[in-house]
VMD Tcl script that draws the C-alpha trace (Angstrom):
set ca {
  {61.75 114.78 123.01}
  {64.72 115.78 121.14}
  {67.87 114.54 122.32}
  {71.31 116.59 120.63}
  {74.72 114.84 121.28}
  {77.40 117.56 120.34}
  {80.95 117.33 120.27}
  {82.65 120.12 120.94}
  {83.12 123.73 119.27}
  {85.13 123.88 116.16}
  {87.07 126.98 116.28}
  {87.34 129.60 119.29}
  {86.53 133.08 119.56}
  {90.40 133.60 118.58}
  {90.41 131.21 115.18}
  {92.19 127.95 117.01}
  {90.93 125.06 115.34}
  {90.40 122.18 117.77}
  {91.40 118.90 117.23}
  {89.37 116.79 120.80}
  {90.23 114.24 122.13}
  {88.49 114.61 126.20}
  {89.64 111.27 126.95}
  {93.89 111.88 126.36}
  {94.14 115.56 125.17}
  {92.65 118.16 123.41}
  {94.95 120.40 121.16}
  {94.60 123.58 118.39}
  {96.07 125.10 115.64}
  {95.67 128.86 114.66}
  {94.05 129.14 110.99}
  {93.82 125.66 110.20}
  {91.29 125.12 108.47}
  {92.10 121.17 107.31}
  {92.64 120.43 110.81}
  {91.97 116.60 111.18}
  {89.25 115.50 113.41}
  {89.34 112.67 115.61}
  {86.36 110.22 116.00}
  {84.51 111.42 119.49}
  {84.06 107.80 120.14}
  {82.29 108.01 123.42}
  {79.62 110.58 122.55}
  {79.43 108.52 119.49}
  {78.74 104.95 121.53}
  {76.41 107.29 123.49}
  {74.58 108.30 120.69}
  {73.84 105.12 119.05}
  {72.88 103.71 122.81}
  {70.30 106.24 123.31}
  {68.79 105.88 119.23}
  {68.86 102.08 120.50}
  {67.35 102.08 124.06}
  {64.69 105.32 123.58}
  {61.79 106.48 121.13}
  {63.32 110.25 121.52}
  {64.63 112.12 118.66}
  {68.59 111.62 119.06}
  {70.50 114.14 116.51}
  {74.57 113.81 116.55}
  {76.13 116.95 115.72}
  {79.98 117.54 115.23}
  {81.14 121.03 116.04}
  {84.80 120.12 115.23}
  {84.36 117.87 112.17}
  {82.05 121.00 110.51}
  {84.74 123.64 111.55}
  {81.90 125.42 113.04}
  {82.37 128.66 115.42}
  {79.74 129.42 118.31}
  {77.98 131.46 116.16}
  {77.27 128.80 113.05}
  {76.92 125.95 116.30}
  {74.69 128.34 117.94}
  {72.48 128.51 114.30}
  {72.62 124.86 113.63}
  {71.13 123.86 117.15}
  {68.83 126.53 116.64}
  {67.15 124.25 113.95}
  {67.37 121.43 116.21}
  {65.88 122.83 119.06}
  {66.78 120.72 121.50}
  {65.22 119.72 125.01}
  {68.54 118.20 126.00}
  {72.09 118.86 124.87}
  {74.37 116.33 126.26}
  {78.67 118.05 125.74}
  {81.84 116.08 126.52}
  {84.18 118.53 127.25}
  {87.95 118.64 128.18}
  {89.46 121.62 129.66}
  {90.98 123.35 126.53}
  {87.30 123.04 125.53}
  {85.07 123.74 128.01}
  {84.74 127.35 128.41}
  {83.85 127.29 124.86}
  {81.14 124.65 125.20}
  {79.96 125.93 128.26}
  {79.19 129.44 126.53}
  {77.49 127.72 123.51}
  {75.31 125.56 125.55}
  {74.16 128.29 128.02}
  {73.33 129.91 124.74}
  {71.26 127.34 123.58}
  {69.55 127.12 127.00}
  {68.18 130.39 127.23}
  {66.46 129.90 123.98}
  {65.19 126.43 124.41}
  {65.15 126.44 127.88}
  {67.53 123.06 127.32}
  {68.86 120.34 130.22}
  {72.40 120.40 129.94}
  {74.37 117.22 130.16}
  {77.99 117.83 130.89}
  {80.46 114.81 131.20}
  {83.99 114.24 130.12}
  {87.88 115.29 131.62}
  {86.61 118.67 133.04}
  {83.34 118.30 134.41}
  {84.42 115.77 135.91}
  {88.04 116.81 137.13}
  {85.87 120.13 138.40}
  {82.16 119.38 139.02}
  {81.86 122.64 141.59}
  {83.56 124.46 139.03}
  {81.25 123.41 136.64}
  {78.19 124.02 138.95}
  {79.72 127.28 139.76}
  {79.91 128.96 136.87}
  {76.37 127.93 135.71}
  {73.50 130.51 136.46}
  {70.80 128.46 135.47}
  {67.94 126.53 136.57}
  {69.32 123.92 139.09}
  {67.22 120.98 137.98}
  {68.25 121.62 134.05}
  {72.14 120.88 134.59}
  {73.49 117.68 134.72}
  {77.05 115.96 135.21}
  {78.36 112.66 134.00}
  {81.83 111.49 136.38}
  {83.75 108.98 134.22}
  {82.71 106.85 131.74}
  {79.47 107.98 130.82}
  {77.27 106.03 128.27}
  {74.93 104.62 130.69}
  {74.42 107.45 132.96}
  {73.66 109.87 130.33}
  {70.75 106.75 129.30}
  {69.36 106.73 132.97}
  {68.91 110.61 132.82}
  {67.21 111.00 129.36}
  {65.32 107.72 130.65}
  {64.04 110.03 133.44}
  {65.09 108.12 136.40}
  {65.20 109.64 139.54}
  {68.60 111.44 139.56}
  {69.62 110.58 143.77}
  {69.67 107.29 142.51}
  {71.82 107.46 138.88}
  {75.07 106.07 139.61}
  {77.76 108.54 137.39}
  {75.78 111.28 138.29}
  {77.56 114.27 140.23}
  {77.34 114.04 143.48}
  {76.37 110.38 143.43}
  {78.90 107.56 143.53}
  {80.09 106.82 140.33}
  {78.92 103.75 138.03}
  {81.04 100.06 138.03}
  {82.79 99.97 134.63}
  {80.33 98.91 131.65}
  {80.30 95.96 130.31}
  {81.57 96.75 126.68}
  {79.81 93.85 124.73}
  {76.55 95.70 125.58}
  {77.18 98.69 123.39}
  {75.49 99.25 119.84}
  {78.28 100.25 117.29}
  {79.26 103.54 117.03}
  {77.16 106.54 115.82}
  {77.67 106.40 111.98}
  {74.25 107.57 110.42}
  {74.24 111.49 111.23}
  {78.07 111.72 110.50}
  {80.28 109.82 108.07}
  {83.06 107.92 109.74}
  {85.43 107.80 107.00}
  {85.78 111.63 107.46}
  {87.32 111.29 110.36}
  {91.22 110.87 110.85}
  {94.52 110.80 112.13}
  {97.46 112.00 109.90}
  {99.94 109.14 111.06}
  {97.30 106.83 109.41}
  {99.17 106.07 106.22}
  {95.76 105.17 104.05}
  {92.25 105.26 104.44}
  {91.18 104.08 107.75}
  {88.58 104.21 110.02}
  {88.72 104.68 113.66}
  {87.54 101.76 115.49}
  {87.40 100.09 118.89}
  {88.23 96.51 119.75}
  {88.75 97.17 123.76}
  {88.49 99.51 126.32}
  {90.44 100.23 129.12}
  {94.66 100.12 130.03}
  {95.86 97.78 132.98}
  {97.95 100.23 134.19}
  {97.12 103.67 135.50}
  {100.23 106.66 134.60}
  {100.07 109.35 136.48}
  {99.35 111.55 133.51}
  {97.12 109.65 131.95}
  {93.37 110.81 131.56}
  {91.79 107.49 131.09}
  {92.87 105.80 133.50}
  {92.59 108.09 136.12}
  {89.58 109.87 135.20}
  {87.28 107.96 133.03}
  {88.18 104.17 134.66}
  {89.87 105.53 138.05}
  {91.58 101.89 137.90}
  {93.16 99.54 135.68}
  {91.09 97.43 133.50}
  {90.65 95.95 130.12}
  {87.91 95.05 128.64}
  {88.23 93.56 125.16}
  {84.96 93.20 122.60}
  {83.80 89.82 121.29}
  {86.06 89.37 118.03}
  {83.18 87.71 116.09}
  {81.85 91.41 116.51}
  {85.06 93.29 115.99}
  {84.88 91.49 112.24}
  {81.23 92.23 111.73}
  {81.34 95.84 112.12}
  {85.23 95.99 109.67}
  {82.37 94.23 107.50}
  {79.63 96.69 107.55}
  {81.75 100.08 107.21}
  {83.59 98.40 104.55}
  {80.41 97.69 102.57}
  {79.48 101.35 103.41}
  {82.43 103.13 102.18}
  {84.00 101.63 99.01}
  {86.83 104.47 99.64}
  {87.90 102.64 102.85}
  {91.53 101.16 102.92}
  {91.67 99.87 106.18}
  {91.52 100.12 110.29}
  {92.84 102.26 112.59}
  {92.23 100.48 116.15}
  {92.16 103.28 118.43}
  {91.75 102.04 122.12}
  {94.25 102.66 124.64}
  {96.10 99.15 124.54}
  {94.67 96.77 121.46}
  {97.35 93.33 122.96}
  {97.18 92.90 126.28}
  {95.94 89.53 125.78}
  {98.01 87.59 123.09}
  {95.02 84.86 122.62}
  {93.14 88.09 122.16}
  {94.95 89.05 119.31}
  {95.44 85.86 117.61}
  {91.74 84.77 117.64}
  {91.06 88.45 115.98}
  {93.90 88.41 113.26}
  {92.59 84.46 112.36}
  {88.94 86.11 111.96}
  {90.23 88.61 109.80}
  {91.68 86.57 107.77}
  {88.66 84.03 107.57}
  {86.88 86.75 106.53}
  {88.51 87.90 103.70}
  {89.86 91.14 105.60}
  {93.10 90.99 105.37}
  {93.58 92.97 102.29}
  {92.54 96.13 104.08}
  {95.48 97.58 106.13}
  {95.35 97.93 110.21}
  {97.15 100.08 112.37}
  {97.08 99.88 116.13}
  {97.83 101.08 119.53}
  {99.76 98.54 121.53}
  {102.16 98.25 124.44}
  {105.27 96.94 123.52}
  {105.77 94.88 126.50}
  {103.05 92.48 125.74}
  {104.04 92.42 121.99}
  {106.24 88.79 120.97}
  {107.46 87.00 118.12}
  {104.19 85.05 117.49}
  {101.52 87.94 117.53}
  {103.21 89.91 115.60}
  {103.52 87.50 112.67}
  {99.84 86.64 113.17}
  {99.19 90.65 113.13}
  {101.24 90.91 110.06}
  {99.45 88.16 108.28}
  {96.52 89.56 108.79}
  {97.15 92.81 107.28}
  {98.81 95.06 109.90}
  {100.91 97.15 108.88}
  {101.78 99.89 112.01}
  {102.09 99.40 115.59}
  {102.22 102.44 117.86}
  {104.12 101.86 121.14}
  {103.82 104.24 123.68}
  {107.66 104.47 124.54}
  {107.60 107.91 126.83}
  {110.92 107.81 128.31}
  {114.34 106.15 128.12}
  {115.26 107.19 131.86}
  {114.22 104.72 134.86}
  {114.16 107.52 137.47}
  {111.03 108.82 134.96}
  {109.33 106.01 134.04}
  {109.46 104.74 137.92}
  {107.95 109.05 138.48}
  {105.35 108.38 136.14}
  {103.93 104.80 136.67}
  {105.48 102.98 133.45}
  {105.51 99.63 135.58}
  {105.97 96.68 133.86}
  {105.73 98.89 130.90}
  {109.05 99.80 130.81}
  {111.75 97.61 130.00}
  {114.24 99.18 127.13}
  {116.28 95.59 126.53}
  {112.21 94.20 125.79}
  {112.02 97.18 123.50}
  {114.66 97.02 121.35}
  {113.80 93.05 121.09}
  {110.60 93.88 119.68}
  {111.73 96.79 117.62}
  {114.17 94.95 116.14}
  {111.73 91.38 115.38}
  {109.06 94.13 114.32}
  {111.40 95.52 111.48}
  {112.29 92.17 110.96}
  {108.79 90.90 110.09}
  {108.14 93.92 108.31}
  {105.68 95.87 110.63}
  {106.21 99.89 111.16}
  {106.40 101.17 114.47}
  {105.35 104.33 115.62}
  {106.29 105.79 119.69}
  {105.28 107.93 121.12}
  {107.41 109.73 123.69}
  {107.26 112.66 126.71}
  {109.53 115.20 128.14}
  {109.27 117.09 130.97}
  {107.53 114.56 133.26}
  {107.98 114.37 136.69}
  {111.16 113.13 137.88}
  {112.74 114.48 134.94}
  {115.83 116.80 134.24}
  {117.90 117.76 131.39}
  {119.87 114.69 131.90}
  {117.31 112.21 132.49}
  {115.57 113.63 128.89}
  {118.06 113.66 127.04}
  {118.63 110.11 127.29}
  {115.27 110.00 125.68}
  {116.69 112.04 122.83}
  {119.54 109.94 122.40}
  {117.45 106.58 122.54}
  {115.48 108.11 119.95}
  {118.14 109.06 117.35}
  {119.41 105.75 117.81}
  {116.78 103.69 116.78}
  {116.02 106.20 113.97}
  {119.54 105.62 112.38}
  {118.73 101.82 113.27}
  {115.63 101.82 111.46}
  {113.85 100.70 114.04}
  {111.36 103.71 114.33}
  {109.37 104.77 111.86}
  {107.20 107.69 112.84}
  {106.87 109.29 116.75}
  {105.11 111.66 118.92}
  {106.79 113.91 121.34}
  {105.10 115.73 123.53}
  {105.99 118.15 126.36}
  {104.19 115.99 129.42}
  {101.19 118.17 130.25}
  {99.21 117.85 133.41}
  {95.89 117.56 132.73}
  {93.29 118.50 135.27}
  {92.36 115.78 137.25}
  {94.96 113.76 136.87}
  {98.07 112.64 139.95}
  {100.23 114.99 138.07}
  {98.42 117.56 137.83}
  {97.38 117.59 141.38}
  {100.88 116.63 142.29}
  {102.74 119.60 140.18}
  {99.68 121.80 141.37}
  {100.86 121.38 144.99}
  {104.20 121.43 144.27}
  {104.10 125.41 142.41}
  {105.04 123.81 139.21}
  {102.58 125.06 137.39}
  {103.40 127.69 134.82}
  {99.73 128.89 133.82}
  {96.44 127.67 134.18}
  {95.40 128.92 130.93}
  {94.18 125.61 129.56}
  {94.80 126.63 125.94}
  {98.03 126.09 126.65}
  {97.52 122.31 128.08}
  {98.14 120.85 124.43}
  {101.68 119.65 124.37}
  {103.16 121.36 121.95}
  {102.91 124.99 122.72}
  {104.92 124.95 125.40}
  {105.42 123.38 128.59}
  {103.36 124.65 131.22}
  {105.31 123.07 134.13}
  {108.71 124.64 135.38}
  {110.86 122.42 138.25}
  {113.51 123.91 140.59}
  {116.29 121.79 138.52}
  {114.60 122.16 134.79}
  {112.93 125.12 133.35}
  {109.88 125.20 131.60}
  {112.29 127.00 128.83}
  {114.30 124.53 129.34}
  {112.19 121.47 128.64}
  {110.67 123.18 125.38}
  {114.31 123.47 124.60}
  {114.86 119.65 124.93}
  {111.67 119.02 123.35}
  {112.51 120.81 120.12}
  {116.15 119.13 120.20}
  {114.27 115.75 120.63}
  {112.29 116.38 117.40}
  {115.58 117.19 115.55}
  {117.38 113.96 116.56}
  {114.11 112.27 114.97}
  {114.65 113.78 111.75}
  {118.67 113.27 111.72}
  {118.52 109.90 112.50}
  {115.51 109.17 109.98}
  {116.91 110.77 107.18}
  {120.58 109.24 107.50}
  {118.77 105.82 107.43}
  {116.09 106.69 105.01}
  {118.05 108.25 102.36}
  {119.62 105.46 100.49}
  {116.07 103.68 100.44}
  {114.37 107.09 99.49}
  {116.89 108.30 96.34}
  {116.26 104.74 95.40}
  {112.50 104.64 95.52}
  {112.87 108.26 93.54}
  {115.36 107.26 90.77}
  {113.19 104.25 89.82}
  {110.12 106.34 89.02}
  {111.37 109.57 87.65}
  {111.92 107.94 84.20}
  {108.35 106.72 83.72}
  {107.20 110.12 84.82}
  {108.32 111.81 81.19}
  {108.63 115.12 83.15}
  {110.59 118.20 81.15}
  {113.62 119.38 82.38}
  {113.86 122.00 84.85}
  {115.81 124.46 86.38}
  {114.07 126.44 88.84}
  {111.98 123.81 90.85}
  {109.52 125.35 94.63}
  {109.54 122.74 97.34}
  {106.82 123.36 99.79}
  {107.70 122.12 103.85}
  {104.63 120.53 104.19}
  {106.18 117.51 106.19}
  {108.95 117.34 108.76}
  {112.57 118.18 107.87}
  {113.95 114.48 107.03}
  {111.44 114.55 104.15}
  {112.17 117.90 103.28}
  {115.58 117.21 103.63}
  {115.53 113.96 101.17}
  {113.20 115.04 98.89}
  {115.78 117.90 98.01}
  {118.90 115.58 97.49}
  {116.08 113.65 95.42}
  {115.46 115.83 93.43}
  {119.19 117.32 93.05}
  {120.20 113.95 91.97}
  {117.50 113.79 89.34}
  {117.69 117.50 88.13}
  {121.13 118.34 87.06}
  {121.87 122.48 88.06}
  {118.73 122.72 89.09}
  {117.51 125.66 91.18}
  {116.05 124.90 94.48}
  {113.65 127.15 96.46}
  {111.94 126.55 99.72}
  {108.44 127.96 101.15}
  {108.87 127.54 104.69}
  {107.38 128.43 107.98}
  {109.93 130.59 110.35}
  {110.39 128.17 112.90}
  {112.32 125.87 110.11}
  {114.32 128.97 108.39}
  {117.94 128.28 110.45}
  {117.75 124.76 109.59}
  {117.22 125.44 106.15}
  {120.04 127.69 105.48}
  {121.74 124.93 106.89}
  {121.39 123.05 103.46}
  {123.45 123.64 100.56}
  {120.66 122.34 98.34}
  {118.40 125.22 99.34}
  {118.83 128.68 96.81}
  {116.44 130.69 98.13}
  {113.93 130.63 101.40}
  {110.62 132.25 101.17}
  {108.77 132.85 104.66}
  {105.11 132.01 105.04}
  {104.00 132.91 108.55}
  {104.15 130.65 111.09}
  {101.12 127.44 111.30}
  {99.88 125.71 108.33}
  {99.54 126.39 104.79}
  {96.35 128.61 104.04}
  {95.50 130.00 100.55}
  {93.47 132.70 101.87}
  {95.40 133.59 104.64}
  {98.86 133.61 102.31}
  {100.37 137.23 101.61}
  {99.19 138.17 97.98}
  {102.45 139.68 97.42}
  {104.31 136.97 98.11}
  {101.74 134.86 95.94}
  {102.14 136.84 93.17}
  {105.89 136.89 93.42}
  {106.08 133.21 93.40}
  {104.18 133.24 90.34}
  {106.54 135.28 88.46}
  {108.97 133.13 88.71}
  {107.81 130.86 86.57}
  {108.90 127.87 88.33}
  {109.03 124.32 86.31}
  {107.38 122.58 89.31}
  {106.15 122.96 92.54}
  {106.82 119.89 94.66}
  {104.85 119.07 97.82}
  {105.60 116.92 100.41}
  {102.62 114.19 101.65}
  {102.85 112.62 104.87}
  {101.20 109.62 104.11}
  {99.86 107.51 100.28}
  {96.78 109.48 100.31}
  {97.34 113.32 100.94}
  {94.54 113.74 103.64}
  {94.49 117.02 104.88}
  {96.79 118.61 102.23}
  {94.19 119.98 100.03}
  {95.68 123.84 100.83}
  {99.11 122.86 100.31}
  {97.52 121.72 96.78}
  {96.05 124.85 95.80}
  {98.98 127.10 96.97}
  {100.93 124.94 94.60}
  {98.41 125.04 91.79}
  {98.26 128.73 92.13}
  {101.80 129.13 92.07}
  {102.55 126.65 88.75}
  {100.38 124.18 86.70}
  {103.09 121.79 87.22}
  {102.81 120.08 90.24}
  {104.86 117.04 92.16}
  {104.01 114.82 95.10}
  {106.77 113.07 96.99}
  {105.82 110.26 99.42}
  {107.17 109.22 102.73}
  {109.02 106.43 100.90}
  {110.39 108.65 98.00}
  {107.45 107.84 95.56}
  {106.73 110.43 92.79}
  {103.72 111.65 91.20}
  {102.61 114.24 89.06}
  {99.27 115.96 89.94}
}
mol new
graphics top color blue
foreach p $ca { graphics top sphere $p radius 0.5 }
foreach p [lrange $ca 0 end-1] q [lrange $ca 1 end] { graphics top cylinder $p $q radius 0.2 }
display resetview
């Protein structure tokens, strides 16, 4: 038989690029065509179980990695023709990948596997909306792996535990897993952009020991709290392998929900790395700051970490006790391990929420202010915000659901970013958006007052070996958030005597902008990320005219992944072209 595991549709029917992640959140961008794709690590275990355990024909496919719409999905499962299609879908995807496999059904006459956040925050739903043959639909609740083997196995579905509307499955035993699918995609193309180099995603646990109410995991995949950490001596082995594979590889990016919970966990992995000979590659990590001390930090650092990323959420009590935090939260813990973190020369990156229950204007903005704080401080290096989004399934969405806090139930909109799709009595959705976007801003004050002595620094001691002309009419591109933009154009004031400074900017930045003296002139590209063929000619050709001495673009990390468009609009625009770095390093491209 041939067995398809898919991951989800690339772009919808209206040009949103999906970045999906099932298991925390799924988000899009309009017309972005370098949208980064995370590693679908579950269908990708479940792939490489199912190549292991069965003689069928198992074929990965990556609708999101390929950029493909239903109709080139639709054509490149037409070639497979596939007996099953197994889909993990979250809700911002599912309509989507419900329509494509349907599609593929009534050609193939396919058996559907559905598993994931939606099928199994909605299994009726699901069931509902299908018109199909009853015996040809199946779906996973949970944590799936192992269910999805027992169907494809043929086993008598009444009796597959994980399979809707049987109980669901105990937890799996991770250290029973193959490694990851890596033979009918290429790992290294996937990504996240707060990586700063090269790094794969990879997988040394599974499982949080504590259970937010917003979390998806937890509550939907696990339904408890649990960690389950892999054998180390096979943690190495497989940093081995995919480093053989892929000579472009720089390093790790560990992407379970909590990497420390156990501190003998960590330091019997960072002394295999280093007995290894690993610990020239560079490892970044998601970790809770509570467990985090003195000692396995060090031992992390040794071993070639360079990033930690804390999930922080809230500075309020009242929220954190509204959400679940536990033990998690503990702000005088926090700034102890911020500060020994910055003082053993790891970066931290948090990752923070407004607009969760128990929240007001008040209560967030104490979030803000913690925030701009340890910016200035230097104890924060990079952060998420996002507006706290009920996803389906989870306490609060049920909770805000019952409540008539719900805003829409357009799940486009469940992303985080877009806006927030929960309004309280006390706090407007408009409100909370509003918070959000001054929480973002307090990031980038607070970075760039403490960055910018460091960054003109960095700047002044390479623009001599650069040999670069003089100029007078310099483009800076806002590729990057405003504290980069920001220092990059003192940087290159200082460096550039009378120079002329223009700015290409989306909308959303243009106030903040005109705000800077630096800044000449302000031309508007439309709003989302830079696109040669979607950028107004006019305005292209205008740009060209005037005859600029460089174009300067801004890269959020050492190796400009997903800035190949911002490239070609600057290449198009001059020959000359600049690259400044998060740390004020210059190059000429």
């Amino acid at each position: 038989m041939k067995v398809v595991v898919a991951n989800s549709v690339g772009v919808d029917e209206e040009g949103y690029y999906i970045v999906h992640s099932p298991s925390r959140w799924s988000f899009s961008a309009k017309n972005f065509k370098e949208q980064f794709t995370y590693y679908p690590w579950e269908l990708a275990y479940t792939s490489s179980l199912l190549k292991r355990e069965t003689e069928h024909q198992v074929k990965f496919l990556d609708g999101c990695l390929n950029k493909w719409d239903h109709t080139a999905y639709l054509a490149r499962l037409e070639e497979e023709r596939p007996d099953w299609l197994i889909m993990e879908s979250s809700s911002r995807t599912f309509d989507c990948d419900f329509r494509l496999a349907l599609a593929v059904q009534e050609k193939f006459g396919t058996r559907l596997i559905f598993c994931g956040q939606h099928p199994t925050a909605y299994p009726e739903e699901v069931i509902k909306a299908y018109s199909g043959e009853p015996d040809k639909l199946f779906i996973c609740l949970g944590e799936y792996e192992y269910t999805v083997l027992d169907i494809i196995s043929g086993k008598n579905p009444a009796g597959i535990l994980g399979l809707y509307p049987n109980f669901r499955r105990p937890l799996l035993d991770i250290n029973s897993l193959p490694w990851p699918e890596d033979e009918d995609t290429s790992r290294i193309k996937y990504y996240d952009p707060p990586s700063e180099y090269r790094e794969i995603q990879m997988y040394a646990s599974r499982g949080c020991p504590l259970k937010c109410t917003f979390c998806v995991c937890s509550n939907l995949y696990y339904t408890k709290p649990n960690w389950r950490p892999r054998n180390v001596a096979d943690i190495v082995s497989e940093i081995k392998y995919l480093r053989n594979k892929y000579e472009e590889m720089e390093g790790v990016f560990f992407d379970e929900e909590v990497h420390n919970v156990k501190k003998s966990f960590i330091l019997d992995l960072t002394r295999a790395i280093k007995e290894e000979g690993l610990d020239d590659l560079h490892y970044d990590a998601m970790c809770a700051y509570s467990t985090l001390d003195e000692e396995m930090m060090a031992a992390m650092k040794e071993a070639g970490y360079y990033k930690l990323r804390v999930g922080i959420e809230t500075a309020s009590a009242k929220v954190a006790k509204s959400i679940g935090l536990g033990k998690k939260f503990d702000i005088p813990k926090l700034l102890n391990v911020l500060k020994l973190a910055k003082e053993i020369g790891l970066k931290v990156y948090g990752t923070f929420t407004i607009g969760a229950p128990g929240s007001d204007r008040h209560e967030d903005e104490k979030t803000t202010r913690l925030i701009k704080e340890i910016a200035e401080e230097g104890l924060l290096n990079d952060l998420q915000v996002s507006m706290c989004t009920p996803q389906p399934g989870t306490p609060f969405f049920k909770w805000a659901e019952a409540n008539g806090c719900l805003v829409t139930k357009n799940w486009k909109k469940y992303d985080g970013a877009q806006m927030s799709v929960v309004s309280y009595p006390d706090y407007s959705d408009k409100e909370i958006y509003e918070v959000y976007q001054q929480t973002l801003s307090a990031y980038d004050l607070g970075r760039e007052e403490k960055r910018r002595e460091a960054f003109l620094k960095t700047g002044q001691s390479q623009w001599p070996g650069l040999g670069l002309k003089k100029a007078k009419k310099i483009l800076v591109m806002r590729s990057t958030r405003m504290w980069h933009v920001n220092l990059s154009l003192s940087a290159l004031s200082c460096y550039f005597k009378n120079v002329r400074l223009d700015v290409l900017a989306q909308p959303i930045v243009k106030e903040k902008l005109r705000e800077n003296p630096q800044v000449n002139k302000i031309y508007l590209y439309q709003e989302g990320f830079f696109d040669l063929e979607k950028m107004d000619k006019d305005l292209l050709g205008h740009l060209r005219r005037e005859d600029y001495d460089f174009v300067v673009v801004l890269y959020n990390d050492y190796c400009g992944r997903g800035y190949e468009e911002v490239g070609k609009i600057a290449r198009a625009i001059s020959k000359d072209v600049l690259v400044i770095k998060p740390g004020g390093e210059i190059e000429k491209i």
